[in-house]
C-alpha positions in Angstrom: 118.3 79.7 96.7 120.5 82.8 96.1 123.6 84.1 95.3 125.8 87.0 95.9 128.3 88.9 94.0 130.9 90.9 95.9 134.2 92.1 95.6 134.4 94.5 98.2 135.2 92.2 101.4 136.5 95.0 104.1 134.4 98.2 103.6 130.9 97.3 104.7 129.7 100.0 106.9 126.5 98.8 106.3 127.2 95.3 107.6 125.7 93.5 104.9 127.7 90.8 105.6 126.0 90.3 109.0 123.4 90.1 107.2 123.8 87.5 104.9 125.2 84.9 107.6 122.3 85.8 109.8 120.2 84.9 106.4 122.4 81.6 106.5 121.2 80.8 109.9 117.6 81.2 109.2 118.0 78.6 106.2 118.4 80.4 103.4 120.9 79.0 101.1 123.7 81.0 99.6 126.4 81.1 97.1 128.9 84.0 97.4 130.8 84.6 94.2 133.5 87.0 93.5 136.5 88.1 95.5 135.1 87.3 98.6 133.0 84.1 98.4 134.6 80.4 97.1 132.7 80.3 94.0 133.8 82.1 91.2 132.5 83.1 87.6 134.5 82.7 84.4 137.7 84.5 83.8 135.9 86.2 80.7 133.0 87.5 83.1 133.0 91.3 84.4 130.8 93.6 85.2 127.1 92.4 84.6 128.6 88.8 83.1 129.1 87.3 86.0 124.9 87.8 86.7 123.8 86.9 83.6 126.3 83.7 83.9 124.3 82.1 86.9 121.2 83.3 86.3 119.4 80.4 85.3 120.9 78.6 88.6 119.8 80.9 91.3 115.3 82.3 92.1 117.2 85.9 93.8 120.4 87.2 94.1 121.1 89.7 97.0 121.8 93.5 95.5 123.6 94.7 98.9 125.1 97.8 99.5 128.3 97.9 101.0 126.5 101.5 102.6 123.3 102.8 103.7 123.3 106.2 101.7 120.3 108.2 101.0 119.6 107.9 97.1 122.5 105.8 96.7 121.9 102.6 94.6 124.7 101.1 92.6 124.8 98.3 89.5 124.0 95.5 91.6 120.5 96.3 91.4 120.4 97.3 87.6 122.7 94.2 86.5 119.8 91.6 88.6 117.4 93.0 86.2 119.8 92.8 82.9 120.6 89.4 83.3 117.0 88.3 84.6 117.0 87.7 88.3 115.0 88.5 91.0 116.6 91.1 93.2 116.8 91.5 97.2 118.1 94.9 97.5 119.1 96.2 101.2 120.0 99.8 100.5 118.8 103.4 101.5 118.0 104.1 97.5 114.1 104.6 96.5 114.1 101.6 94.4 110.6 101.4 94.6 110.5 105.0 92.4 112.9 103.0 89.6 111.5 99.8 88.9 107.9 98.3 88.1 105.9 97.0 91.2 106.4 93.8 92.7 109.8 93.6 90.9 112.4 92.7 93.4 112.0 92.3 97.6 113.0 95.0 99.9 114.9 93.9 103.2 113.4 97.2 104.9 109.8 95.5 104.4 110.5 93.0 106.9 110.5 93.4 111.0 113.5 91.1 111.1 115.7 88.7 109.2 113.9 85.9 110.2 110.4 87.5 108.8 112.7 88.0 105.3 114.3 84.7 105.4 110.7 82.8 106.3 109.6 84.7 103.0 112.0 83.7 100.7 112.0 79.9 101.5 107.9 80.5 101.5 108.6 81.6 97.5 111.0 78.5 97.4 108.7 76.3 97.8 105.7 78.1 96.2 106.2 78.1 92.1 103.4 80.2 92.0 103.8 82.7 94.4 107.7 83.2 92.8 106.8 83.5 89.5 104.6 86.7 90.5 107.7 88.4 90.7 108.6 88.1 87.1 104.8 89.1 86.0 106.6 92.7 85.1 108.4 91.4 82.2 105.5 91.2 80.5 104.5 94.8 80.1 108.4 95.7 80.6 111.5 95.0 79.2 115.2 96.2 80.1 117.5 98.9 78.8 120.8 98.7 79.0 122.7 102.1 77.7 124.4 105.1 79.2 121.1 107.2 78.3 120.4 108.2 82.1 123.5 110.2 81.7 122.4 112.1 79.1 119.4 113.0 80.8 120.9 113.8 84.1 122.7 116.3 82.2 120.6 117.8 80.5 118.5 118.5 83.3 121.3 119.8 85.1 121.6 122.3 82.2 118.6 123.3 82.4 118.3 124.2 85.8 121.3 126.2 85.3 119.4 127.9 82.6 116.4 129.0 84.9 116.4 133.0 85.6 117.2 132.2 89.4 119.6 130.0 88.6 117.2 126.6 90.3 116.3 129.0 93.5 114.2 126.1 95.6 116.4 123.6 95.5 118.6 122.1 98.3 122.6 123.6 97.3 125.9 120.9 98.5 128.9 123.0 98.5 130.5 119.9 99.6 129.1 116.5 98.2 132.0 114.4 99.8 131.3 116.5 103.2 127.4 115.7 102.8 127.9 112.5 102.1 130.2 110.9 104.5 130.4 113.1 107.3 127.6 114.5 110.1 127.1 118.3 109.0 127.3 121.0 111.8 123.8 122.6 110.6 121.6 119.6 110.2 123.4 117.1 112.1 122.4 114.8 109.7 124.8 113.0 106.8 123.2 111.1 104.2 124.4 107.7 105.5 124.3 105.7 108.4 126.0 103.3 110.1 124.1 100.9 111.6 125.5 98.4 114.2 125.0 94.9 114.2 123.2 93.9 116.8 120.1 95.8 115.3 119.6 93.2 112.8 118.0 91.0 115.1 114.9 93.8 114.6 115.5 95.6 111.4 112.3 97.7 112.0 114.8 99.8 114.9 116.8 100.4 111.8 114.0 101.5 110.0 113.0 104.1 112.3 117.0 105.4 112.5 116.9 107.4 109.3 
């Protein structure tokens, strides 16, 4: 029913490995590819190869975080799309913001695992109701090239060019220090760490952030 790439087997603040096996125990079938898992992709795969390699064998494939970070969203989710897949993303990113609607299934939409695993084996066995996530493709298509990075820079130039220099806008001195560490003025950091008993109720998750 789905697979999962990863490489990363130690560093999972977000214990995304928790929550695949407690997807496993609600009867959703996976494959786990890569460094940690027992199935592996051609020698000649890397990067978004190994997707677009299995694709036509798997309905999703789970685009896991290895941390909840505000905005953060890494290729997982990007190389789903590329190689034509249906996406489960568990993350803190606004996917919603970067892809077209009813493109891929948010974990944070469900109360609890077992309300996201009863979905996906619902789409499993409904044909119908599965292929609505692929419905986007037809007034979409994918991009793969290094423009965003053009664009992010040039609109970091430009705010630099602005007579107050982008007066308004939120100022990190420290990216590393906002982004891993609680800060002494907001006592916020822009992840979390969530602990694993909570996903038995993801929706206590929800309302930590």
């Amino acid at each position: 029913m789905a697979a999962w790439i990863v490489s990363n087997c130690h560093l999972q603040p977000s214990k995304r490995n928790e929550l695949v096996a407690a997807l496993k125990n609600h009867s959703v079938s996976v494959d786990t590819f890569g460094a940690c898992g027992q199935k592996k992709c051609s020698e000649k795969s890397h990067h978004g190869n190994c997707y677009r390699e299995i694709a036509d064998d798997y309905k999703f494939v789970f685009a896991f975080e290895n941390s909840l970070c505000q905005d953060y969203i890494t290729e997982k989710f990007y190389n789903a799309f590329d190689a034509g897949m249906v996406p489960i993303v568990y993350g803190l990113g606004n996917t919603s913001a970067l892809a077209p609607p009813h493109s891929h299934i948010n974990v944070f939409d469900f109360k609890s695992v077992k309300e996201l695993a009863e979905y996906l084996i619902y789409l499993d066995k409904n044909p119908k109701k599965y292929l609505e996530y692929w419905k986007w493709r037809d007034n979409f298509r994918v991009i793969s090239s290094f423009d965003a990075w053009c664009g992010a820079c040039e609109r970091i130039q430009r705010l630099l060019a602005l007579p107050d220099k982008g007066s308004g806008h939120v100022k990190y001195d420290n990216i590393e220090s906002w982004w891993k560490y609680v800060t002494t003025t907001t006592n916020t950091s822009a992840c979390i760490h969530p602990k694993a008993d909570k996903f038995d109720d993801l929706q206590s998750l929800i309302s930590s952030h």
